[in-house]
C-alpha positions in Angstrom: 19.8 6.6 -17.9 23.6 5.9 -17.8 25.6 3.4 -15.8 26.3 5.9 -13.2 22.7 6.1 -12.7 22.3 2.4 -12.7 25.0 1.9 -10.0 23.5 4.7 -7.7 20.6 2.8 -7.7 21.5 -0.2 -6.8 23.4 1.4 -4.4 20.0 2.8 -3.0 18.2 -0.6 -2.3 18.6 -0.1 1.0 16.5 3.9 0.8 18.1 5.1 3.8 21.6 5.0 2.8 22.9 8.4 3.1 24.4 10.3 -0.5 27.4 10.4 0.8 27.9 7.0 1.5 26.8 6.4 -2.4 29.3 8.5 -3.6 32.0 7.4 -1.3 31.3 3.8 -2.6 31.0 4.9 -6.2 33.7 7.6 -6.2 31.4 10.0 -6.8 30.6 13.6 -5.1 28.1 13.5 -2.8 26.5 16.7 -5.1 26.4 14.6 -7.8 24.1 12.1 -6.1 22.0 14.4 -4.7 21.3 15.7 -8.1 21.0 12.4 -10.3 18.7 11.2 -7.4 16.7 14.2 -7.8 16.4 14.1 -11.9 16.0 9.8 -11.8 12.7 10.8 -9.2 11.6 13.9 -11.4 11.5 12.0 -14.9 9.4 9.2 -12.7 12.4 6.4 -12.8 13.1 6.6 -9.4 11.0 6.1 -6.2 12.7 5.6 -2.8 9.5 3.9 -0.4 8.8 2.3 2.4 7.9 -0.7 1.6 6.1 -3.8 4.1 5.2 -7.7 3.6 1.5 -7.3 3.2 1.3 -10.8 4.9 2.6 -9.1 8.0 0.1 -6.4 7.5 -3.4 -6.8 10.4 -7.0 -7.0 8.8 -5.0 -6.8 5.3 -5.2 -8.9 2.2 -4.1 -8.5 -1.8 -5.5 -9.7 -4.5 -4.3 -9.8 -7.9 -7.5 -9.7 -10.6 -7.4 -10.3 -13.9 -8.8 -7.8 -16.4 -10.5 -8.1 -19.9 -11.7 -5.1 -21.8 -14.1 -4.5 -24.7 -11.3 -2.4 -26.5 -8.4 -2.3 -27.1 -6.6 0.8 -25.7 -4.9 -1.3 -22.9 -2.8 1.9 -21.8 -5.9 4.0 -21.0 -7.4 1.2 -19.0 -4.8 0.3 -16.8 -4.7 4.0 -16.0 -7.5 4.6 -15.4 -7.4 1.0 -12.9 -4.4 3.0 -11.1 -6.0 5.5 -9.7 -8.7 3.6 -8.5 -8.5 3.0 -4.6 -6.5 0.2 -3.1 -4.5 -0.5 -6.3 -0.9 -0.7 -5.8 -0.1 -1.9 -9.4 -1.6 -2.3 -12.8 0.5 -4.4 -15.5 -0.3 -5.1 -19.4 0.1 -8.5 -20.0 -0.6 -11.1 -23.0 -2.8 -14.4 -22.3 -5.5 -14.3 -21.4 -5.9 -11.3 -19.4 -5.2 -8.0 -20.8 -4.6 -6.2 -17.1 -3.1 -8.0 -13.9 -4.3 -5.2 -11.3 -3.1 -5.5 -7.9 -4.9 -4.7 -5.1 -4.4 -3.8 -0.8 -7.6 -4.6 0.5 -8.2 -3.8 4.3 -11.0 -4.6 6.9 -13.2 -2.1 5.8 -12.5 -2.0 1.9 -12.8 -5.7 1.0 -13.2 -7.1 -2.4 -17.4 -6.6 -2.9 -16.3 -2.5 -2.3 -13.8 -2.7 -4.4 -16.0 -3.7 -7.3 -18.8 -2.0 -6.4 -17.8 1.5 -5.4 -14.0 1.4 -7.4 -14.8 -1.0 -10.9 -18.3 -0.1 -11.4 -16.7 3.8 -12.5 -15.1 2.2 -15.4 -16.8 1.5 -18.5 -15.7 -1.0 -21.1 -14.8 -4.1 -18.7 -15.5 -7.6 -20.8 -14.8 -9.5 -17.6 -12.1 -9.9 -14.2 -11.0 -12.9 -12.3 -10.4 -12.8 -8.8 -7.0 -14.0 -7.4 -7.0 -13.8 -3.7 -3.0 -14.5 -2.5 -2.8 -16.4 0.3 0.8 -16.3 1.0 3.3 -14.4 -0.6 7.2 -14.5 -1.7 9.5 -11.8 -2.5 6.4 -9.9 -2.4 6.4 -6.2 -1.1 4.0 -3.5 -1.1 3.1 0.5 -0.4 1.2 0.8 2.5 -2.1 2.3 1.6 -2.5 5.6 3.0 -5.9 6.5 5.4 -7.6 4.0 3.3 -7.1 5.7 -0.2 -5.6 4.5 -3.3 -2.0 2.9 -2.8 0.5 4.2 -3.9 3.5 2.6 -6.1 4.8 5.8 -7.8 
């Protein structure tokens, strides 16, 4: 990634600002955009999402849950937490907590179905702590799809 490709996306914070505009404001081709956008979203830099406030979100809640695990391939664990359903996000972290997962819960996917039909797939969990957010700042989401896995990618 190059400073071009650094100013186009900070150019694209707002995702439905045309190419064109980009380049006009960066002096670039329009092509050129187009095709740095495309590369940036094929090597998995990029993602252009709508994204909402999950505090504004009906019969919603998140939950951030801290993770230990028995081993130590961290990398493999927090992958294998990303695809489980209603995880937006999955960080490595030091402390205490080897994973912070975090997690869109909705009416009918609540916490106890999280655990029991998402966690209880995964083998080597030492422990988790449950953090249920209450209110949120700066704090934006992917809107779980038809009550499947979220998706921050």
């Amino acid at each position: 990634m190059d400073d071009t490709d650094l100013a186009i996306i900070r150019e694209l914070t707002d995702g439905r600002v045309p190419f064109k505009e980009v380049g006009r404001r960066l002096g670039l081709a329009e092509a050129t955009v187009r095709n740095r956008v495309r590369r940036l979203r094929e090597a998995g830099v990029l993602d252009i999402s709508g994204r909402v406030d999950p505090d504004s979100l009906p019969d919603h809640s998140v939950v951030m849950i801290g993770v230990r695990v028995r081993d130590m391939n961290l990398v493999r664990k927090a992958e294998e937490f990303s695809n489980l359903r209603g995880v937006v996000s999955v960080c490595v972290v030091t402390g205490r907590f080897d994973l912070m997962v975090m997690v869109v819960l909705q009416k009918d996917f609540g916490i106890l179905e999280f655990y029991t039909q998402e966690v209880s797939k995964l083998d080597n969990i030492q422990s988790v702590e449950t953090f249920v957010i209450y209110k949120s700042f700066n704090l934006s989401v992917s809107l779980p799809a038809d009550g499947k896995k979220g998706e921050n990618e």
